[in-house]
N, CA and C of each residue as an Amber inpcrd file, in Angstrom:
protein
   270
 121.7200000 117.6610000 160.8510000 120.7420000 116.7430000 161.3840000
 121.4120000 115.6020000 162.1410000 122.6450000 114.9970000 161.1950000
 123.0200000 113.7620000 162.1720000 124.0470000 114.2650000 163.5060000
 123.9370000 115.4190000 163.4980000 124.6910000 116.0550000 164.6760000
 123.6400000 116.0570000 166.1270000 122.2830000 116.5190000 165.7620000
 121.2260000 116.9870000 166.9270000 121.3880000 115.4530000 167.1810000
 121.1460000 114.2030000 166.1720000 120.3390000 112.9690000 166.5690000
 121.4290000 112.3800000 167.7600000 122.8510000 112.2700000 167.2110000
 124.0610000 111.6230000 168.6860000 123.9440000 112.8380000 169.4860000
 123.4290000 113.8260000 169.3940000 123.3280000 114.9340000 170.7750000
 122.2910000 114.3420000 171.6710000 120.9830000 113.7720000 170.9260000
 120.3780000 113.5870000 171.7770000 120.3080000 111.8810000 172.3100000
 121.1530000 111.3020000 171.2640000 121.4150000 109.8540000 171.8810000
 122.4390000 109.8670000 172.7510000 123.3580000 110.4120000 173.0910000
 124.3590000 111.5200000 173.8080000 123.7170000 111.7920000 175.4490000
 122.7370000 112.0590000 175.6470000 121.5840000 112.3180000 176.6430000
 120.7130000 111.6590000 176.5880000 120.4080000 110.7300000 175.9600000
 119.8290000 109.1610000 176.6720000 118.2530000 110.0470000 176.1430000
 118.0740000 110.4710000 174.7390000 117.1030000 111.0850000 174.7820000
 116.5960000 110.3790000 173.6250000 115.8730000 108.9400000 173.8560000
 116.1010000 107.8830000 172.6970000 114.9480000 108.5040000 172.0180000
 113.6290000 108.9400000 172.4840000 112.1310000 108.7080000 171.4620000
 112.4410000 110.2390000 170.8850000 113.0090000 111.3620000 171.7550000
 113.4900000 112.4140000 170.6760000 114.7320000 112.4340000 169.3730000
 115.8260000 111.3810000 170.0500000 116.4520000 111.0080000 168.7940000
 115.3730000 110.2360000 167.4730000 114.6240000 109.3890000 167.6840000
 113.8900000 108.5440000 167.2130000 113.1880000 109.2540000 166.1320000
 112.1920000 110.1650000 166.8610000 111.5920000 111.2110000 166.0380000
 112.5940000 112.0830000 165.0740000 113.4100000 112.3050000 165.5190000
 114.3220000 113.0800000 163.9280000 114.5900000 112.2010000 162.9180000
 115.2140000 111.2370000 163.8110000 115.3390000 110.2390000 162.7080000
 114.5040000 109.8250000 161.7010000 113.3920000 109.5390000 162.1300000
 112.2020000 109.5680000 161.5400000 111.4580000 111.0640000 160.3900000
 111.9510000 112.0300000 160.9080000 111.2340000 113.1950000 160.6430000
 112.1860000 113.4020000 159.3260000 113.7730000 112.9370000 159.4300000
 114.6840000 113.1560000 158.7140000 114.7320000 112.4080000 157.5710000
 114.2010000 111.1500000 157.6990000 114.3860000 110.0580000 156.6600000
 113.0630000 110.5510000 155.6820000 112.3530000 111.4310000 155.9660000
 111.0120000 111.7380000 155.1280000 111.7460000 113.0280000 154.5010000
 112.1020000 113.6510000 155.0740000 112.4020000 114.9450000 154.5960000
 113.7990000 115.8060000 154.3830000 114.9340000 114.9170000 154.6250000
 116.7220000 115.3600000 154.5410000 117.1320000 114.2210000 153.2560000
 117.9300000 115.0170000 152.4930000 118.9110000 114.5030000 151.5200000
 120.4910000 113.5280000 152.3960000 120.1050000 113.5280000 153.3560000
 121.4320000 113.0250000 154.0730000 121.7200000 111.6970000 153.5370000
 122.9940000 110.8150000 154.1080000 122.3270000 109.8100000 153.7700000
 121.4870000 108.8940000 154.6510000 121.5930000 107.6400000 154.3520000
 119.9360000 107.1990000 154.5330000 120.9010000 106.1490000 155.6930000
 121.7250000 105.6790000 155.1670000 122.8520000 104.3720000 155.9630000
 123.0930000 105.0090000 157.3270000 123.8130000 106.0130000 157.4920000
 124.3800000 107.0190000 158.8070000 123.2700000 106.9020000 158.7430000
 121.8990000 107.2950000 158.8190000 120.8870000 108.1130000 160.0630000
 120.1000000 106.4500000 160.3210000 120.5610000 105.6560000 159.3980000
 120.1810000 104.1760000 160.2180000 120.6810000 103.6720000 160.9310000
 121.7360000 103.8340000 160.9900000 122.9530000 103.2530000 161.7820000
 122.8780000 103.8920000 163.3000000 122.2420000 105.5060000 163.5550000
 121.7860000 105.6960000 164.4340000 120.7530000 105.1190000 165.5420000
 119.7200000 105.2120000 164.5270000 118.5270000 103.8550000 165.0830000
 119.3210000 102.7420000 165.1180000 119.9950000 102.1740000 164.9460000
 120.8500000 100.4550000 165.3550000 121.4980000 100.9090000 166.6640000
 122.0540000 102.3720000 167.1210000 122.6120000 102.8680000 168.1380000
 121.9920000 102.4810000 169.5200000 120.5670000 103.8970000 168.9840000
 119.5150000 103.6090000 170.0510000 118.6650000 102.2070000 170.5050000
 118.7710000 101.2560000 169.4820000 117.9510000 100.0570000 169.6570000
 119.1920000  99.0750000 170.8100000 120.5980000  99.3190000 170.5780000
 121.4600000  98.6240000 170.7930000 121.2000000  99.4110000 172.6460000
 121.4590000 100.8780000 172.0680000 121.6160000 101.2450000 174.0980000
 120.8180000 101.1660000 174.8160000 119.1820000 100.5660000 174.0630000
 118.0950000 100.1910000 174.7360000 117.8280000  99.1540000 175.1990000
 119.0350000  98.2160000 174.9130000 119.1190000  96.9600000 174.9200000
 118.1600000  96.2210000 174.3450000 117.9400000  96.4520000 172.8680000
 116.9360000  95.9290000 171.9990000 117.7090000  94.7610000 171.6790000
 118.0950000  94.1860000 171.4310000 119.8090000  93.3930000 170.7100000
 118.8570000  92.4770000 169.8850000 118.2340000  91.7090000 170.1740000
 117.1650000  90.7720000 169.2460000 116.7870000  91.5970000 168.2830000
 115.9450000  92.5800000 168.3530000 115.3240000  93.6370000 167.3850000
 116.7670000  94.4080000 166.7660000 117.6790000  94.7820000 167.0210000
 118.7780000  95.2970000 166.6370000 119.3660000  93.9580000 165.5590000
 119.1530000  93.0340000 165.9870000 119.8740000  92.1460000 165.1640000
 118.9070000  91.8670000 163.7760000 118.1130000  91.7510000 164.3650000
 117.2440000  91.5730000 162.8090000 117.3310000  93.1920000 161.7460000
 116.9880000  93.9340000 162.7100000 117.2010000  95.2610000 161.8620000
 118.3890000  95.3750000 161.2580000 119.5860000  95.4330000 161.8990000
 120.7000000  95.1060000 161.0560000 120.8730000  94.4660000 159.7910000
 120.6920000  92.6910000 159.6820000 120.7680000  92.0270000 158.5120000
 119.3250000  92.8830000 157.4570000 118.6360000  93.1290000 157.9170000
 117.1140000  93.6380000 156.7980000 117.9870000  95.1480000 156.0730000
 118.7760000  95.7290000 156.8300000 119.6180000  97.0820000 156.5650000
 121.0550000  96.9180000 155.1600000 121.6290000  95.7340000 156.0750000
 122.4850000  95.0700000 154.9680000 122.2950000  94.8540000 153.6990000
 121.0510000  94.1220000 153.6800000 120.6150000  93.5550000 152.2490000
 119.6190000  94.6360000 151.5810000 119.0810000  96.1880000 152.4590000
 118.3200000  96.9350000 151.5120000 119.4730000  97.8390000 150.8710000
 120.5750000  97.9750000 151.4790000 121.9050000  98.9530000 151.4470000
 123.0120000  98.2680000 151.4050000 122.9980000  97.4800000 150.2630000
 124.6370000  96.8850000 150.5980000 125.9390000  97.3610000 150.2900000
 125.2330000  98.4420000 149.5240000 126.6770000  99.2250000 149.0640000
 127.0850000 100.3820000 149.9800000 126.6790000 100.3150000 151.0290000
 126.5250000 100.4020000 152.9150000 126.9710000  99.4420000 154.1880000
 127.6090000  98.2660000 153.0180000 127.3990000  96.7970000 154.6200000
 128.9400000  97.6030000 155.6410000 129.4690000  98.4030000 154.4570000
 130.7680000  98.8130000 155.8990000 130.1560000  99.3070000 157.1610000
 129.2440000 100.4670000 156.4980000 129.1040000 101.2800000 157.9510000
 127.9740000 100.4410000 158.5470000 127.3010000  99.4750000 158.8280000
 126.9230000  98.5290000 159.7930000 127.5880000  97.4940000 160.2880000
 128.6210000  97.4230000 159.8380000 129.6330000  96.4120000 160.0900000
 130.2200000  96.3560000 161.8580000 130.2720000  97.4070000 161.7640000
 130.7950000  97.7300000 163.1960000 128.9290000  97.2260000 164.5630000
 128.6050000  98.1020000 164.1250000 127.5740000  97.7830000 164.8560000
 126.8060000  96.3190000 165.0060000 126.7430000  95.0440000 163.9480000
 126.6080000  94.2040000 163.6520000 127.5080000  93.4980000 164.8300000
 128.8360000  93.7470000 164.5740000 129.7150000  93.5210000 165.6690000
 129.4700000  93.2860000 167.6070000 129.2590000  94.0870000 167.0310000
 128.9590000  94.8940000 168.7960000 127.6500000  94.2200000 168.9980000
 126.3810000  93.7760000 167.8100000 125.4230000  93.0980000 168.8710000
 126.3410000  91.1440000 168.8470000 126.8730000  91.3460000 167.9760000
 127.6580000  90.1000000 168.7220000 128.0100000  89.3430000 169.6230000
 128.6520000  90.8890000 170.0300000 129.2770000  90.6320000 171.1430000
 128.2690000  90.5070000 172.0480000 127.4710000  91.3080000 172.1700000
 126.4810000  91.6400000 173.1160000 125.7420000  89.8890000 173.1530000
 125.6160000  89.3850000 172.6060000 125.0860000  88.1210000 172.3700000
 125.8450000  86.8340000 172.7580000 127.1240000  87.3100000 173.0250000
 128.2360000  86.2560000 173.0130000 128.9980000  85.1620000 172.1620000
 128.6800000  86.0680000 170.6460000 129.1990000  85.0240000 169.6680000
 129.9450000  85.8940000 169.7340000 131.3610000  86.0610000 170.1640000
 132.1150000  86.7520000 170.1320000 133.0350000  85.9620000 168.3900000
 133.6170000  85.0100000 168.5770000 134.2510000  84.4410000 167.3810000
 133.4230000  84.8870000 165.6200000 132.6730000  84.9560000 165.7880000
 131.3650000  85.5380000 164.7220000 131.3170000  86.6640000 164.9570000
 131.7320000  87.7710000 165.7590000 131.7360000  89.2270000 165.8190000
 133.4120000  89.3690000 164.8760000 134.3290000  88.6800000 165.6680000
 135.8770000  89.2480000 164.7270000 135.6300000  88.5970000 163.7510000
 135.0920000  87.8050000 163.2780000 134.8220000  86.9990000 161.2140000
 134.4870000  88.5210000 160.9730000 133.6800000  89.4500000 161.1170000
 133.6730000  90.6980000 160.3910000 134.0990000  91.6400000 160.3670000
């Protein structure tokens, strides 16, 4: 599953990635962190970064024994934001 979803974020194919994601979180044993971290992908290459940023911290604190693998992405809307000095603190 988390293979089709970067295939199709891969091809800029955000509302069909979206929908697995979605379709997946109801119905795959995967985990739950990776196929979120996807949606933080697509919100980020959509240039959501406001909505990416809040989704992020709400992700952190439902999954914290997860904050690594958002860590990176957290980052990156950082940057995207220009707190760059507050992107390397993490």
């Amino acid at each position: 599953m988390v293979y089709e979803i970067k295939k199709a974020i891969g091809l800029k194919q955000y509302d069909l990635a979206i929908k697995m994601i979605e379709g997946g979180l109801a119905s795959s044993a995967e985990d739950i962190a990776k196929i979120e971290s996807l949606r933080l992908e697509i919100m980020i290459r959509k240039g959501e970064i406001e909505e990416a940023s809040r989704y992020v911290e709400n992700l952190k604190n439902k999954y914290p024994e997860s904050i690594a693998i958002f860590a990176n992405q957290q980052a990156r809307i950082l940057n995207l934001k220009n707190k760059y000095p507050e992107s390397i603190a993490i």
